[in-house]
Biopython code that builds the backbone (N, CA, C, O; Angstrom):
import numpy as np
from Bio.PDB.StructureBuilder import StructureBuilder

atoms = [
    (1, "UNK", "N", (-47.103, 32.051, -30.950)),
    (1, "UNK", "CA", (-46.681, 30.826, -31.559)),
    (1, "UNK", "C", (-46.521, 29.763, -30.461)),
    (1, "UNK", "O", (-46.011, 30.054, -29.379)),
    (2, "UNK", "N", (-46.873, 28.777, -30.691)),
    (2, "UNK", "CA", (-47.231, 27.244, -29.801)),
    (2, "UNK", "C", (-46.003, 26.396, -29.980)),
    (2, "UNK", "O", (-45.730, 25.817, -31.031)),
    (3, "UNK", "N", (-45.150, 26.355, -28.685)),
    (3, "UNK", "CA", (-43.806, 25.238, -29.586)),
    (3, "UNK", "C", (-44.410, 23.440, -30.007)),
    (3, "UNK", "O", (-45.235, 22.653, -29.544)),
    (4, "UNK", "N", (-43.569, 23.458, -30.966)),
    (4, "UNK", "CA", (-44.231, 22.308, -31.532)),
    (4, "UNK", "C", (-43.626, 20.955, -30.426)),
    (4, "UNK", "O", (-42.698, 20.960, -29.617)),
    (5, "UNK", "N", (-44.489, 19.997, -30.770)),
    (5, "UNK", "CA", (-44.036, 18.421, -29.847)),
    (5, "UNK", "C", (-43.842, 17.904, -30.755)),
    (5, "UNK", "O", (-44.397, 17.947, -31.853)),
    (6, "UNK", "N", (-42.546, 17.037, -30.168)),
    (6, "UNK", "CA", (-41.736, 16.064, -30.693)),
    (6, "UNK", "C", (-42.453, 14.833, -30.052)),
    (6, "UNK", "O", (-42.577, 14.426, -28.897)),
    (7, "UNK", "N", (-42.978, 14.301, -31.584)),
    (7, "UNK", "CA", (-43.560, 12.995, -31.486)),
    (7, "UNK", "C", (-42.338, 11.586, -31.588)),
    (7, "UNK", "O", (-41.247, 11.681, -32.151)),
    (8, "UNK", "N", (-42.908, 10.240, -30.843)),
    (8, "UNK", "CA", (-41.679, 9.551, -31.299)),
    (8, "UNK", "C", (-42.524, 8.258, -31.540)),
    (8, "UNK", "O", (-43.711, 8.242, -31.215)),
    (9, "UNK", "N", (-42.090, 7.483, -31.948)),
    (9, "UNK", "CA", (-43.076, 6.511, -31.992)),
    (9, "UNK", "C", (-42.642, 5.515, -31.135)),
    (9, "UNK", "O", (-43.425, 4.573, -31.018)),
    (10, "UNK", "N", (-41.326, 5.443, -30.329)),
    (10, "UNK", "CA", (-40.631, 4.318, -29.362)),
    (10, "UNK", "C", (-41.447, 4.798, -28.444)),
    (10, "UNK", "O", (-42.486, 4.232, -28.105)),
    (11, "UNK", "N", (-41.060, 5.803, -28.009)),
    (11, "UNK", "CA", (-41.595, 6.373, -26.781)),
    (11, "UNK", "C", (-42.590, 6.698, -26.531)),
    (11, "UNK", "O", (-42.906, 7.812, -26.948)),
    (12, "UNK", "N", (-43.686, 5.852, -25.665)),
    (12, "UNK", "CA", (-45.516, 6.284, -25.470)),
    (12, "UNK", "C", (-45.606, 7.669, -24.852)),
    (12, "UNK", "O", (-44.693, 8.082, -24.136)),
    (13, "UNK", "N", (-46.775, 8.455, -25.133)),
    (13, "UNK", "CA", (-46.780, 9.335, -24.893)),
    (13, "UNK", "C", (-47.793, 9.605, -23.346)),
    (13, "UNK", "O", (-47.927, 10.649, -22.708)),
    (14, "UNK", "N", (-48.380, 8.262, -23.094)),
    (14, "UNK", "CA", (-49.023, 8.310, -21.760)),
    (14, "UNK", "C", (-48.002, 8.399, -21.023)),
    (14, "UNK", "O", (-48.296, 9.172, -20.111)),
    (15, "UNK", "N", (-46.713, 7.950, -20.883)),
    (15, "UNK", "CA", (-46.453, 8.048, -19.574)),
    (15, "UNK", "C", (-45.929, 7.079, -18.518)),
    (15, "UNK", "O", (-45.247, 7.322, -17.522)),
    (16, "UNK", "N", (-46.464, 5.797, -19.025)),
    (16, "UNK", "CA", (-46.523, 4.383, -18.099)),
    (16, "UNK", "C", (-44.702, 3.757, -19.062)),
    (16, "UNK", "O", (-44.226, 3.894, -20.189)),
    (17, "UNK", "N", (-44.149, 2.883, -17.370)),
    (17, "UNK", "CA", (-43.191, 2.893, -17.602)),
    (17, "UNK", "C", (-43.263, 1.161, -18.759)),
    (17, "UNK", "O", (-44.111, 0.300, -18.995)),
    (18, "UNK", "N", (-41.943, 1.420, -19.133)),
    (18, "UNK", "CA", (-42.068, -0.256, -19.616)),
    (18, "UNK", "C", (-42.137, -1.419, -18.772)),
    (18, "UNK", "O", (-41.622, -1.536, -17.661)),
    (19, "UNK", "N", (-43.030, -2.529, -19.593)),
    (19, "UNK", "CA", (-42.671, -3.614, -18.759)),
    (19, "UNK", "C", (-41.166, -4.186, -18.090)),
    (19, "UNK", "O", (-40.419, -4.487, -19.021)),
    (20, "UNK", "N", (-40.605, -4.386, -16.917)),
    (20, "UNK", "CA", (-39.682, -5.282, -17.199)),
    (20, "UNK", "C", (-39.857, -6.563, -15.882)),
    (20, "UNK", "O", (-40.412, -6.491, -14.785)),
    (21, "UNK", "N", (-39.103, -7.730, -16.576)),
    (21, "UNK", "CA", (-40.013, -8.962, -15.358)),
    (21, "UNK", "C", (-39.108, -8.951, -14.873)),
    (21, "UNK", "O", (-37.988, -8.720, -15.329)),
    (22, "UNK", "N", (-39.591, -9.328, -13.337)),
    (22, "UNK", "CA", (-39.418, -9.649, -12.083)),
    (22, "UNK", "C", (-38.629, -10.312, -11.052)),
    (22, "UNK", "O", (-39.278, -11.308, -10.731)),
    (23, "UNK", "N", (-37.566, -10.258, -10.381)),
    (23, "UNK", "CA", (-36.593, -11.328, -10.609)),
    (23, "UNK", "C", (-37.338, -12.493, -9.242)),
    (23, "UNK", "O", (-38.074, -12.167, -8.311)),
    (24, "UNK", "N", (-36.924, -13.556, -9.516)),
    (24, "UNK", "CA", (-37.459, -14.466, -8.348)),
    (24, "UNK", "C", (-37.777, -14.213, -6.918)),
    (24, "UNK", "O", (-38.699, -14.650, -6.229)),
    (25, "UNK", "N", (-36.782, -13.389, -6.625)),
    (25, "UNK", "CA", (-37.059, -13.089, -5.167)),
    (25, "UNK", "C", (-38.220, -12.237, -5.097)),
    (25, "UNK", "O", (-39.259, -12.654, -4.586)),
    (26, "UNK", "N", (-38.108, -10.930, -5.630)),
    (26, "UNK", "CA", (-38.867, -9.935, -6.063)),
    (26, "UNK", "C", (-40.951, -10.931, -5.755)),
    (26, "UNK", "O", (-41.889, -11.038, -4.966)),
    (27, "UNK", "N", (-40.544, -11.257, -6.809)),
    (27, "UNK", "CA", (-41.818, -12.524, -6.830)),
    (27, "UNK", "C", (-42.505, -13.304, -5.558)),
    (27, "UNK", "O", (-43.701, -13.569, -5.437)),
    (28, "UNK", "N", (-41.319, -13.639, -4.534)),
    (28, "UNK", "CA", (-41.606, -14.463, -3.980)),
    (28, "UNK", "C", (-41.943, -13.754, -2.598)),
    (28, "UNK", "O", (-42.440, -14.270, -1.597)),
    (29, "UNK", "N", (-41.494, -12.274, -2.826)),
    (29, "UNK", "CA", (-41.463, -11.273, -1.616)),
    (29, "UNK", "C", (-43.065, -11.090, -1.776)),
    (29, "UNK", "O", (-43.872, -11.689, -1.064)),
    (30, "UNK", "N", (-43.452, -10.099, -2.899)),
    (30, "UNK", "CA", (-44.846, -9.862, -3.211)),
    (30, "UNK", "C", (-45.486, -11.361, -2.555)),
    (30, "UNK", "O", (-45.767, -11.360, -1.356)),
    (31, "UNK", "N", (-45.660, -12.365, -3.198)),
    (31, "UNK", "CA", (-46.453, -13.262, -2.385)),
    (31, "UNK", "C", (-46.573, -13.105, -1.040)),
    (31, "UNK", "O", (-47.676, -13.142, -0.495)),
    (32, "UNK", "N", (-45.316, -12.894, -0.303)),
    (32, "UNK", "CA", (-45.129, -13.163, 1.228)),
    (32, "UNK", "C", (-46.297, -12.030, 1.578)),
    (32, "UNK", "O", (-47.310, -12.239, 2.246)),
    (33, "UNK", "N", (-45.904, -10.798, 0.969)),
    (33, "UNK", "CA", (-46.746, -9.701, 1.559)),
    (33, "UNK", "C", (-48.080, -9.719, 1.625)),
    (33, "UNK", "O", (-48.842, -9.236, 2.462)),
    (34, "UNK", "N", (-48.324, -10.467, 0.428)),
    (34, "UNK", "CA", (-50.286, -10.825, -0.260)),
    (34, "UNK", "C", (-50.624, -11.616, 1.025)),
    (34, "UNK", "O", (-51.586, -11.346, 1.743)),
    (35, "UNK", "N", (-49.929, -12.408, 1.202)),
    (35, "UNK", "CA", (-50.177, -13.398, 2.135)),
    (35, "UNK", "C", (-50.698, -13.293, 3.750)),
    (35, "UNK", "O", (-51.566, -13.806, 4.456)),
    (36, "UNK", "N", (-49.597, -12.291, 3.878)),
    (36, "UNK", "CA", (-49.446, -11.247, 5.105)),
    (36, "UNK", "C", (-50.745, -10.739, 5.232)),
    (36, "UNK", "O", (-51.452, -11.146, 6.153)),
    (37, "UNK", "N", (-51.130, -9.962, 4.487)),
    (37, "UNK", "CA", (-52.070, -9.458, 4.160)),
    (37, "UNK", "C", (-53.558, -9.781, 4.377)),
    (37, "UNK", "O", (-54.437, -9.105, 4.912)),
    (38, "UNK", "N", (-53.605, -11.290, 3.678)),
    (38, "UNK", "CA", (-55.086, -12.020, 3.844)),
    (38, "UNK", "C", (-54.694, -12.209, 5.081)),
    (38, "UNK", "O", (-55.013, -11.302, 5.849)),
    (39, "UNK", "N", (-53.977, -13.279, 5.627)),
    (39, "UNK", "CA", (-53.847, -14.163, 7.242)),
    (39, "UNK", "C", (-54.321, -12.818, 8.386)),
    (39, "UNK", "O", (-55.078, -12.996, 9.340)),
    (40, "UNK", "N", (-53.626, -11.373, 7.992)),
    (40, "UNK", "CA", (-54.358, -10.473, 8.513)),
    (40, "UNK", "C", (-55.909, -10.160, 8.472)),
    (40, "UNK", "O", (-56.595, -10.383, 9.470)),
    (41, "UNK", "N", (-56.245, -9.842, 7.762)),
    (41, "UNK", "CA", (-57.475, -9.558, 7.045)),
    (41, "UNK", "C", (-59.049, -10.571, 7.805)),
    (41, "UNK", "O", (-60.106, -10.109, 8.234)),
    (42, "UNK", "N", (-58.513, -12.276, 7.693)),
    (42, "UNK", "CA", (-58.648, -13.461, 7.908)),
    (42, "UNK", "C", (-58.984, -13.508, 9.659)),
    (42, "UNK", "O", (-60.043, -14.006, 10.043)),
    (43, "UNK", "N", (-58.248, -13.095, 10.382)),
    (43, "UNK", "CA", (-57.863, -13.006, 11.681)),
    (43, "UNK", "C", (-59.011, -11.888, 12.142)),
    (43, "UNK", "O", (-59.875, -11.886, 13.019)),
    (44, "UNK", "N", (-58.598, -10.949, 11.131)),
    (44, "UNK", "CA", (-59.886, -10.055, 11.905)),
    (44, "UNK", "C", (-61.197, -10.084, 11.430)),
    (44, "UNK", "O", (-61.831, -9.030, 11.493)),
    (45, "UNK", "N", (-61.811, -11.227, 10.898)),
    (45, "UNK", "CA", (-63.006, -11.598, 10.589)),
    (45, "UNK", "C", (-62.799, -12.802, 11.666)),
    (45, "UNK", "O", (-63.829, -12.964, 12.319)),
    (46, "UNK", "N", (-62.017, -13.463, 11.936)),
    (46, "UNK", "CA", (-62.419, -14.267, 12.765)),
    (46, "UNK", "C", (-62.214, -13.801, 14.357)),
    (46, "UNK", "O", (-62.354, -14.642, 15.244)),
    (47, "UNK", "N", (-61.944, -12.689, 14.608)),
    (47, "UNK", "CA", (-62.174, -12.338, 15.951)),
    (47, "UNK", "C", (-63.833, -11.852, 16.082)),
    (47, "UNK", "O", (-64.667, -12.078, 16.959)),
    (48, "UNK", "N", (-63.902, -11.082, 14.795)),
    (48, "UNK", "CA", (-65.814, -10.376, 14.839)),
    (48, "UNK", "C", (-66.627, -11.894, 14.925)),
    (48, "UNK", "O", (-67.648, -12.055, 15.593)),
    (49, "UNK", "N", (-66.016, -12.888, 14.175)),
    (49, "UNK", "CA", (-67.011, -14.106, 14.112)),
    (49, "UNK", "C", (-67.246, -14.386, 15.562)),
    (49, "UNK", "O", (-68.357, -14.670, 16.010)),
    (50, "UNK", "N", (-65.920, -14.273, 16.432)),
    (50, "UNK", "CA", (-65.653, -14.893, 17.856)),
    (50, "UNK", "C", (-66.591, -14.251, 19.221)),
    (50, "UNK", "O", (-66.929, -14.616, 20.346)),
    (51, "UNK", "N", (-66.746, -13.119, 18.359)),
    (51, "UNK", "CA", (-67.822, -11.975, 19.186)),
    (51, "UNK", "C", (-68.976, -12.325, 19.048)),
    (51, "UNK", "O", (-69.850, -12.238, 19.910)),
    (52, "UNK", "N", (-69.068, -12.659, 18.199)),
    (52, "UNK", "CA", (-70.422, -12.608, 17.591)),
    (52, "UNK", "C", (-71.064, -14.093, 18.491)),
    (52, "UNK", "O", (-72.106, -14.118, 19.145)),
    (53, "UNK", "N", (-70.254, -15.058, 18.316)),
    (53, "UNK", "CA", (-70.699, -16.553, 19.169)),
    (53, "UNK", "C", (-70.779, -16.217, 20.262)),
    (53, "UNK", "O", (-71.791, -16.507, 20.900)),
    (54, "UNK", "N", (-69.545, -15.357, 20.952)),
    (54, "UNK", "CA", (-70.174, -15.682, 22.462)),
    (54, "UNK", "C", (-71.495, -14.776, 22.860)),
    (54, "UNK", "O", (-72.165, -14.911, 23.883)),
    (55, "UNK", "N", (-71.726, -13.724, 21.696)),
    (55, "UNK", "CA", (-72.930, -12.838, 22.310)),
    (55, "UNK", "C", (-74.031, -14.206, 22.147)),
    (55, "UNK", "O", (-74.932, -14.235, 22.986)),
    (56, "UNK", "N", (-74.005, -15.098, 21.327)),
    (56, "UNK", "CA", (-75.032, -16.042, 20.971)),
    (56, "UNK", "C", (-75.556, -16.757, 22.037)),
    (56, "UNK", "O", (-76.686, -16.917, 22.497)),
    (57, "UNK", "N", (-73.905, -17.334, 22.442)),
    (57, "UNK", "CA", (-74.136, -18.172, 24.064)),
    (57, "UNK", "C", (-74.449, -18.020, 24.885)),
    (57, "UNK", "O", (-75.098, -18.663, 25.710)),
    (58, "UNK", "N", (-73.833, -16.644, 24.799)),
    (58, "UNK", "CA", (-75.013, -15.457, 26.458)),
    (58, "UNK", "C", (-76.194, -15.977, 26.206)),
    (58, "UNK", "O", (-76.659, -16.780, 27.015)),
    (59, "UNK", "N", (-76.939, -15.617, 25.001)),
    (59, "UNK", "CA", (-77.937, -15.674, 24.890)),
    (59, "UNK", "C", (-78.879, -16.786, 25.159)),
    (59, "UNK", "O", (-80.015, -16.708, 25.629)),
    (60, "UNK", "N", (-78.011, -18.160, 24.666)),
    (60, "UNK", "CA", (-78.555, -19.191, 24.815)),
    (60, "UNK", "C", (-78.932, -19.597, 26.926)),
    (60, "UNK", "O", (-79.809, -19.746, 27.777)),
    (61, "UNK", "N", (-77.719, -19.578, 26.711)),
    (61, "UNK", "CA", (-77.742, -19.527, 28.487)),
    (61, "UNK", "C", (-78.674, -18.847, 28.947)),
    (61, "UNK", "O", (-79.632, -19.427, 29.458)),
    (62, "UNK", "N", (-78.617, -17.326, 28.873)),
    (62, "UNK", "CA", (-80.567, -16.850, 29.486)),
    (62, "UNK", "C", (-81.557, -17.582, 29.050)),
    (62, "UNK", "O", (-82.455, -17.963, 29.801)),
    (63, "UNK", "N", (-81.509, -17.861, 27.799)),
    (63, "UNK", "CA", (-83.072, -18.726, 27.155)),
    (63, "UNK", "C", (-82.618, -20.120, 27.931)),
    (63, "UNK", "O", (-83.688, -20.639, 28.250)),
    (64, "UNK", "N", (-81.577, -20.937, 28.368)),
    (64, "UNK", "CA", (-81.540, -22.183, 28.664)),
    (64, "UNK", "C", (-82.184, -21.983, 30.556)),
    (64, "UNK", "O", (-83.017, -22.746, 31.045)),
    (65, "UNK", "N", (-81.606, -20.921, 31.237)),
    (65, "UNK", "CA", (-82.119, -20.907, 32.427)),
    (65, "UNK", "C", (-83.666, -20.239, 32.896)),
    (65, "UNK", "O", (-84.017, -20.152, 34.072)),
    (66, "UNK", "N", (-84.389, -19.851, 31.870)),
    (66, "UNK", "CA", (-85.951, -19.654, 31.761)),
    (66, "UNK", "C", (-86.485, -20.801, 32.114)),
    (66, "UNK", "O", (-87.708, -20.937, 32.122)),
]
sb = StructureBuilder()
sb.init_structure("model")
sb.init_model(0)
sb.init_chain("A")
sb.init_seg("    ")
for serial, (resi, resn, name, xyz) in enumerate(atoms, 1):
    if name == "N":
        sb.init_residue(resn, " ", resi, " ")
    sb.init_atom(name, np.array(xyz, "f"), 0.0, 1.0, " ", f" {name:<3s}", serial, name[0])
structure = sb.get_structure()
């Protein structure tokens, strides 16, 4: 014999919690972090960009002293 489940209809049966909103700070923290985040992200595309120019300039410089 299989024990039976107690169905409810308040309570979802997936699992996921309820919504509840956010208080201001909460809000304003998440931004800070998003933020954090890109300016990081941002920084290290612009160091590869920074590599990338001066390998260019080398370059130019040999082709300029030919």
């Amino acid at each position: 014999m299989t024990p039976q489940r107690s169905t409810s209809i308040s309570a979802p049966s997936t699992g996921r919690k309820s919504w509840t909103p956010k208080t201001p700070i909460e809000v304003v923290l998440e931004q800070i972090t998003k933020q954090e985040t890109r300016v990081g992200t941002m920084r290290d595309e612009l160091a590869h960009e920074e590599r990338e120019l001066a390998k260019l300039q080398q370059a130019r410089k040999v082709l300029e002293a030919q």
